[in-house]
C-alpha positions as CSV (number, residue, x, y, z in Angstrom):
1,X,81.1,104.1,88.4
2,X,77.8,103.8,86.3
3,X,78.1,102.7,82.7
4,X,81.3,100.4,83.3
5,X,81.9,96.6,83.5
6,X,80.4,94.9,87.0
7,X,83.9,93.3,86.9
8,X,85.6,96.2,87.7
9,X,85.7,96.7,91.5
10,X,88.1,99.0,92.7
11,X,91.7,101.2,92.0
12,X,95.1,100.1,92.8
13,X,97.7,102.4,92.9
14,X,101.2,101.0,92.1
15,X,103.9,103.4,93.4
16,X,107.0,104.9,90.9
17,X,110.2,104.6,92.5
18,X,113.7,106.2,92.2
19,X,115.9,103.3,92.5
20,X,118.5,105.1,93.5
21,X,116.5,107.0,96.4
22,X,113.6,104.4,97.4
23,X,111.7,107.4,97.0
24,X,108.5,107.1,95.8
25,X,107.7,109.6,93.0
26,X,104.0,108.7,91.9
27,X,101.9,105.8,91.0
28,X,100.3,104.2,88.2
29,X,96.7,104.0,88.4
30,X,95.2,100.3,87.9
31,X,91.7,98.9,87.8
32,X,90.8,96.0,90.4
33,X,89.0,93.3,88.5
34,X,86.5,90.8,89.5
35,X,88.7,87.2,90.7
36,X,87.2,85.3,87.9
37,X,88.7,87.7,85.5
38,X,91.9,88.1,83.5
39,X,93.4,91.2,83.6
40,X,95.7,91.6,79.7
41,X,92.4,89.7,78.1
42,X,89.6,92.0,79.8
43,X,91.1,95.0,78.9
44,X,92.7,93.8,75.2
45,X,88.8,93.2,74.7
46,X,88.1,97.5,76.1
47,X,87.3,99.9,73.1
48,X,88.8,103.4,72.6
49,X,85.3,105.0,74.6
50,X,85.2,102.4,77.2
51,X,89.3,102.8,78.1
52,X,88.6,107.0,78.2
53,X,85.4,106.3,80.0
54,X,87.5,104.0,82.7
55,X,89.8,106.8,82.9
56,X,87.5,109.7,83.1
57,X,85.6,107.3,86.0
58,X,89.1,107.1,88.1
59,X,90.2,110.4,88.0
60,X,86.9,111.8,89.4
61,X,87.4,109.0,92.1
62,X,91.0,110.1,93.0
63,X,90.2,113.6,92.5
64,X,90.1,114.7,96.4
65,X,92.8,112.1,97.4
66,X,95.0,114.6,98.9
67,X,98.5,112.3,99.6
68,X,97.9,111.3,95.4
69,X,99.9,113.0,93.3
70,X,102.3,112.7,89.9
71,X,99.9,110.1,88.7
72,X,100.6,107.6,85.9
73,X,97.7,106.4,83.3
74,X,97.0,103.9,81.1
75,X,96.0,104.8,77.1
76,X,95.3,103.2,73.9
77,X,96.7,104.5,71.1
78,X,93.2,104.5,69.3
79,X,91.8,107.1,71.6
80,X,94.2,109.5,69.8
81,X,92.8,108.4,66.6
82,X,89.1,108.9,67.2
83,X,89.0,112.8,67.0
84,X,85.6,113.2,69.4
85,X,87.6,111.1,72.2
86,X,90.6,113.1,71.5
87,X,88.8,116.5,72.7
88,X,87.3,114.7,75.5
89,X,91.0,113.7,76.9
90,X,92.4,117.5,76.1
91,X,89.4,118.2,78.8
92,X,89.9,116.2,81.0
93,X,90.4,118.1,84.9
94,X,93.2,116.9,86.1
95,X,96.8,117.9,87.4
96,X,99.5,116.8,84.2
97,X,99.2,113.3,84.0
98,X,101.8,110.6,83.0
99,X,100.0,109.4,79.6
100,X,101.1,105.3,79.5
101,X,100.2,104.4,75.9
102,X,100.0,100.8,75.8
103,X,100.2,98.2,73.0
104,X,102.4,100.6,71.5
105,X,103.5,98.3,68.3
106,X,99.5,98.9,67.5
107,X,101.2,102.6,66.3
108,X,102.9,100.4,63.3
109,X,99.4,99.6,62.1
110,X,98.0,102.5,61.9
111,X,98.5,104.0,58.3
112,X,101.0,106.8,57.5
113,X,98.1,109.7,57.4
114,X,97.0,108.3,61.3
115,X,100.4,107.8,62.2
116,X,101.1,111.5,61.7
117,X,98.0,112.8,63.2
118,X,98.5,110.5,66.3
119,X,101.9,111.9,66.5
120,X,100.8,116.0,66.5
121,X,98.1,114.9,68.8
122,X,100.6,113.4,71.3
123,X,102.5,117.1,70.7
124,X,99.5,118.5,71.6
125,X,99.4,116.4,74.9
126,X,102.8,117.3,75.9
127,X,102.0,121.2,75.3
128,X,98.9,120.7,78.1
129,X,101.8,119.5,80.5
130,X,101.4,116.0,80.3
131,X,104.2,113.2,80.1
132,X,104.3,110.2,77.4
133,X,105.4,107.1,78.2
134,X,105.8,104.2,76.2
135,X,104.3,100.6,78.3
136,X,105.6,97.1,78.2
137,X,108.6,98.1,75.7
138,X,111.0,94.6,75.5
139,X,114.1,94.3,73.1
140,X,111.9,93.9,69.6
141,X,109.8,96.7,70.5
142,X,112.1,99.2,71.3
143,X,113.6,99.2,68.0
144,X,111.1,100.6,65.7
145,X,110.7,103.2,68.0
146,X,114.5,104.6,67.3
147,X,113.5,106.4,64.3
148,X,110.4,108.1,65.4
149,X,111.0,111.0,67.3
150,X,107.8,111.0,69.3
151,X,107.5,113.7,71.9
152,X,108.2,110.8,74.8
153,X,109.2,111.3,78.2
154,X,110.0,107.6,79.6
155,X,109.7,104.5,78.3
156,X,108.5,101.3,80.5
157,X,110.1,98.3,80.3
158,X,107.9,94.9,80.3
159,X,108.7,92.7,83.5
160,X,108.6,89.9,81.5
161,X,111.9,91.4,79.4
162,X,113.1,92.4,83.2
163,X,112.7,88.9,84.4
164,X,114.5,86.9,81.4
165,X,117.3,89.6,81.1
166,X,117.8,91.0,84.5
167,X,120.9,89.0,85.4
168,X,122.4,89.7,82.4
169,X,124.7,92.4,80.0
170,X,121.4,92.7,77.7
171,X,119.3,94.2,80.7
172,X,121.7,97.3,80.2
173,X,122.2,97.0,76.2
174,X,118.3,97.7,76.8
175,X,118.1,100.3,78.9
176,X,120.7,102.2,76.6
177,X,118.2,101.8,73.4
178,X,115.5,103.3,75.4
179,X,117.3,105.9,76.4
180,X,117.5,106.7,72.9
181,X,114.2,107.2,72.9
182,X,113.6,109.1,75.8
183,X,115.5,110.5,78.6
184,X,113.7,108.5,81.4
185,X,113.3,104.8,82.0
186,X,111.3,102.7,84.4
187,X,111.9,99.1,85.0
188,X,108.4,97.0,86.0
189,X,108.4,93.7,88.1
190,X,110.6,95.1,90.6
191,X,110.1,92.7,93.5
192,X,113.7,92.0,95.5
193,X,116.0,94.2,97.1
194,X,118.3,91.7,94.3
195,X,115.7,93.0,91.2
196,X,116.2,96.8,92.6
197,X,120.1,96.1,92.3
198,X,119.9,94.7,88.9
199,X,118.0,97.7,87.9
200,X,119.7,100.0,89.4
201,X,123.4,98.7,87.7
202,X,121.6,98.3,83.9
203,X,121.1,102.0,84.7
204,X,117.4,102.6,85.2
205,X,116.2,105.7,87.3
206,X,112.9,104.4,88.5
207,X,111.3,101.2,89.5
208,X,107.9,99.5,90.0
209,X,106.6,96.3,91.5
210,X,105.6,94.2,94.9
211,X,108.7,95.8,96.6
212,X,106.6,98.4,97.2
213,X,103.0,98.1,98.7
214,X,100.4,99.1,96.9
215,X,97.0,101.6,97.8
216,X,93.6,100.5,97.6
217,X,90.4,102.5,97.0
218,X,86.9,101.0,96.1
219,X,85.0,102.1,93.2
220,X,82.6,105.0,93.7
């Protein structure tokens, strides 16, 4: 993959699983980093290009992986707000992607004028086939999100806000608010037959984690 970071080494793919079922439905797309390097801080520190560039570079990897399919992907809000990176993304060749967009609360800084452009741009997105998703959503971030009416399909919720609510009322209370937002939700950090239960009873429909193995592929 010439032009990106030494310190990215290979693809991960994370499967998407009906709770209910154990059926796998798809798989997120990840980047395999270097050891010495932290995954949240390396690609915090990615710009707009270099995050489309990573995604452009993984899709023509995965492109004649047969057994892949339904895949999910990881984007930045600010590639929707750079109009030249925009066009590259409506061209990308792929199959209908599931569009993560992650930081989301960054979509509270932009200004109204952006906000609104980023929003008909994420319309345009849904009209080429592809899914939205909303990553990492806990109990604060959810909120805002009530009042937006973004064209969402599913909304992710942070296995951090799994882990401290799981055993608890509030794991459902949250579930129900993102159902608000959009009609499907995925729980991360899924990693016991116990977690899958937990999920499953807050009434999620699909899961992700170490409960399910993972698929390799090196860089090309």
């Amino acid at each position: 993959m010439q032009q990106l970071s030494h310190d990215i080494i290979g693809i991960k793919l994370e499967p998407i699983v009906d709770l209910s079922t154990s059926r796998t439905l798809g798989a997120e797309v990840l980047s395999v980093l270097t050891s010495h390097q932290q995954n949240e801080r390396f690609f915090s520190d990615q710009s707009a290009a270099q995050s489309l560039m990573l995604l452009e570079a993984q899709l023509a990897t995965l492109k004649n992986v047969h057994s892949v399919s339904n895949l999910f992907i990881n984007l930045p809000i600010t590639v929707l707000t750079v109009s030249e990176l925009f066009q590259r993304l409506l061209h990308v060749k792929s199959p209908p992607l599931n569009i993560e967009l992650v930081e989301p609360a960054s979509f509270f800084s932009l200004s109204a004028g952006l906000r609104e452009c980023v929003t008909q741009r994420l319309q345009l997105l849904t009209m080429q086939g592809h899914r939205l998703w909303l990553d990492d959503v806990d109990e604060a971030l959810i909120r805002p999100f009530l009042s937006c009416q973004l064209p969402l399909c599913g909304i992710k919720i942070d296995k951090d806000a799994f882990w401290r609510l799981r055993a608890t009322s509030a794991l459902a209370a949250l579930v129900g608010l993102c159902s608000q937002v959009a009609g499907q939700v995925l729980i991360e950090g899924i990693e016991t037959e116990q977690d899958r239960a937990y999920a499953l009873q807050a009434g999620a429909g699909l899961g992700q984690g170490y409960l399910w193995p993972s698929w390799y592929w090196p860089e090309v």
